[in-house]
MIKOLDREN-706379 format. One record per residue (C-alpha): residue in three letters; x, y, z. Coordinates in Angstrom, 1 decimal. Example, Ala and Ser with C-alpha at 12.3 -4.5 7.8 and 13.67 -1.06 7.14 Angstrom:
% residues 2
<aa = ALA&px = 12.3&py = -4.5&pz = 7.8>
<aa = SER&px = 13.7&py = -1.1&pz = 7.1>
***
This chain:
% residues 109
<aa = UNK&px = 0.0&py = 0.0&pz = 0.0>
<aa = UNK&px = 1.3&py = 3.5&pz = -0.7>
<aa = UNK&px = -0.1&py = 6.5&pz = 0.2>
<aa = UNK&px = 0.2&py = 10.2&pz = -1.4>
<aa = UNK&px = -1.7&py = 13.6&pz = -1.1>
<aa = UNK&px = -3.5&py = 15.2&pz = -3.3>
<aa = UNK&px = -5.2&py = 18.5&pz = -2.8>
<aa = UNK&px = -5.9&py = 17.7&pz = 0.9>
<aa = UNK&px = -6.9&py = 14.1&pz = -0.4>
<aa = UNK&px = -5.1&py = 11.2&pz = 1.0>
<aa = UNK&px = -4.7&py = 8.9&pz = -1.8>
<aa = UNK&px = -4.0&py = 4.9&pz = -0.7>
<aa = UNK&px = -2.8&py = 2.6&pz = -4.2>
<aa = UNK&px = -4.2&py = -1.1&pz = -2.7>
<aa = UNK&px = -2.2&py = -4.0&pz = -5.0>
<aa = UNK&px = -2.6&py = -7.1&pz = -5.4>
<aa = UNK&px = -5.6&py = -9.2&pz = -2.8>
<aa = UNK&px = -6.8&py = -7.5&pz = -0.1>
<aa = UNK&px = -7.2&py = -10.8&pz = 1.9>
<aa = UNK&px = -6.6&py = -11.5&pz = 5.6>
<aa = UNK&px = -3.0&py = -10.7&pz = 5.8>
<aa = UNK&px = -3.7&py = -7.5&pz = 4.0>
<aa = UNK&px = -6.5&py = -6.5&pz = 6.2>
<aa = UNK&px = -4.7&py = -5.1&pz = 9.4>
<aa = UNK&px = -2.3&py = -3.1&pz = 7.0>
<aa = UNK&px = -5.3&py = -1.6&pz = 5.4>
<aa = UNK&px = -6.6&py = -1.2&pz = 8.3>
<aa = UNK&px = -3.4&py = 0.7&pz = 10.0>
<aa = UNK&px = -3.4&py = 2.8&pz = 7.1>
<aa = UNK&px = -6.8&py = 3.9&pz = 7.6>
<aa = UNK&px = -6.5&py = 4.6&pz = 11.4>
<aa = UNK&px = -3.4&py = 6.5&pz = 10.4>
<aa = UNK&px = -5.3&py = 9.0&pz = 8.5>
<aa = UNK&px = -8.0&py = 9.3&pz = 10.9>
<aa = UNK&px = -5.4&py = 9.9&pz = 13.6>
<aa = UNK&px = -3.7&py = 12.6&pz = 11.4>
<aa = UNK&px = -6.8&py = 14.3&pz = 10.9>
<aa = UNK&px = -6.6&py = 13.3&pz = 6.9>
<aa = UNK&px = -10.4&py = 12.8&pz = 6.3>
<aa = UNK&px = -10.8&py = 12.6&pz = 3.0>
<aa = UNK&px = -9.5&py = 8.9&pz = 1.3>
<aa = UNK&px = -9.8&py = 7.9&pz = -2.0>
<aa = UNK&px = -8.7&py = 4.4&pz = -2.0>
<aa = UNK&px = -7.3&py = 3.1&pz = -5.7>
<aa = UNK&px = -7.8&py = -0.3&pz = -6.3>
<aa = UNK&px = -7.0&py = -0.1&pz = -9.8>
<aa = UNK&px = -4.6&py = -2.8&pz = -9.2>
<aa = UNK&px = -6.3&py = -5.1&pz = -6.7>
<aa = UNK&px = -7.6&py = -8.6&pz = -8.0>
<aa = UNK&px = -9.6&py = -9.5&pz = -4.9>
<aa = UNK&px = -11.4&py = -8.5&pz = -1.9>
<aa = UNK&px = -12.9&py = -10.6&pz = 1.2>
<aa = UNK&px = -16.1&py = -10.0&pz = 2.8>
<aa = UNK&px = -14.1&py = -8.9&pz = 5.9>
<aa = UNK&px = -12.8&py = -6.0&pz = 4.1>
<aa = UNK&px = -16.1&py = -5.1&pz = 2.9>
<aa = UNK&px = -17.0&py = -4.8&pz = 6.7>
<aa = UNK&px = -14.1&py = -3.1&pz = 7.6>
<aa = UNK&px = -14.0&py = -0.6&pz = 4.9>
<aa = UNK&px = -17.9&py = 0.0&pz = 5.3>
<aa = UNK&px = -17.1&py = 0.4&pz = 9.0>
<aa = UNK&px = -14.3&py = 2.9&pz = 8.1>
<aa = UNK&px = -16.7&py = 4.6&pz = 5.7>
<aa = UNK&px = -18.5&py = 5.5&pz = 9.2>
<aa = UNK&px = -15.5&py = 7.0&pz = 11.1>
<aa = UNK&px = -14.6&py = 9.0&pz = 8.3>
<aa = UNK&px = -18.5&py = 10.7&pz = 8.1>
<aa = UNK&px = -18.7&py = 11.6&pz = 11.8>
<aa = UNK&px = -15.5&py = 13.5&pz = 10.6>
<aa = UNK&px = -17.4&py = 14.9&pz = 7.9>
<aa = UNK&px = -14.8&py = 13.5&pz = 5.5>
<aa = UNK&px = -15.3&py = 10.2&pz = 3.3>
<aa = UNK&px = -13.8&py = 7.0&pz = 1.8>
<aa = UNK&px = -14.6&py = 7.0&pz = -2.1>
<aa = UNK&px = -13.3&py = 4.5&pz = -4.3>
<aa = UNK&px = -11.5&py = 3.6&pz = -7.6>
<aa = UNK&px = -12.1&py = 0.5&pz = -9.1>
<aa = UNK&px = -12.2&py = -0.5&pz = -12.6>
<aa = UNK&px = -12.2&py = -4.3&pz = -12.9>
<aa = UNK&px = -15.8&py = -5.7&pz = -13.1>
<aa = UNK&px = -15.0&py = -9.2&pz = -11.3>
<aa = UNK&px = -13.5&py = -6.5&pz = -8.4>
<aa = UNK&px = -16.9&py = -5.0&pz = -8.3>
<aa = UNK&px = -19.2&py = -7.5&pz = -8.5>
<aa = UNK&px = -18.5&py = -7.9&pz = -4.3>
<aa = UNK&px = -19.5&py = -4.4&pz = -3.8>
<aa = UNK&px = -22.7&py = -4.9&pz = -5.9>
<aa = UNK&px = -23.8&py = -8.1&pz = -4.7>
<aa = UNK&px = -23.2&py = -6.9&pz = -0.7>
<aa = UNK&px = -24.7&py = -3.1&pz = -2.3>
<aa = UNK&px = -22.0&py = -1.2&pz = -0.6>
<aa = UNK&px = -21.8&py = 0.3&pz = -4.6>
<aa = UNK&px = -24.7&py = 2.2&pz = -3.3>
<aa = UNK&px = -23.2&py = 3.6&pz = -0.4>
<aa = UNK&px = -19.8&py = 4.0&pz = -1.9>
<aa = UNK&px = -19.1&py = 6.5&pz = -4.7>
<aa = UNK&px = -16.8&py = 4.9&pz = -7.0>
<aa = UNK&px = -14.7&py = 6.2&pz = -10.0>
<aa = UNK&px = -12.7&py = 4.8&pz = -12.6>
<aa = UNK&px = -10.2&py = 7.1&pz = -12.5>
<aa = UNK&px = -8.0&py = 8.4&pz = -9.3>
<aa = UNK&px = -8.0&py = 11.9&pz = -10.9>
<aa = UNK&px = -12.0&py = 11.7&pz = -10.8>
<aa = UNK&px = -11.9&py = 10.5&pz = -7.5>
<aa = UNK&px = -9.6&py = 13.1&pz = -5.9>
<aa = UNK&px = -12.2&py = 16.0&pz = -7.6>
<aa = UNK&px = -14.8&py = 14.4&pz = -6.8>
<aa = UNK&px = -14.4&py = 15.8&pz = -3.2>
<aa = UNK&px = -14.6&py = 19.3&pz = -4.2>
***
């Protein structure tokens, strides 16, 4: 995971699975930003192949933090099979996602 900033947007590049060895670093990462008062996160997972349900939950549960801090978790994700967890679970309807981490960032603003 590598993170950058972006016009006050902290920007987390996800690779590979996001299984349950990657969950507490994705986890740490977010906490991180929440404890640095960064609370806007677009997550790219432009490069991820798969997701488990428990980071569904966490990232849905993250999604929360970040609101009572009026700030947000948006997503980039352009791989169908990637997004056909979010669809099925409907967190697509509670997450805005983009296809393209320049959307993404601007879509804050």
């Amino acid at each position: 995971m590598k993170r950058s900033s972006v016009n006050n947007v902290e920007v987390v590049a996800l690779d590979g699975r996001i299984d349950q060895e990657e969950l507490e670093e994705l986890q740490e990462v977010l906490d991180d930003c929440l404890d640095e008062g960064l609370y806007n996160v677009c997550l790219d997972m432009i490069n991820v192949k798969f997701i488990c349900s428990r980071a569904l939950g966490l990232l849905n549960k993250k999604k929360q933090e970040f609101k009572k801090k009026d700030g947000d978790i948006k997503l980039v994700i352009v791989d169908e099979v990637l997004l056909k967890p979010f669809q099925i679970t409907m967190l697509d309807t509670i997450f805005e996602i983009f296809e393209s981490r320049r959307e993404c960032v601007n879509a804050f603003y």
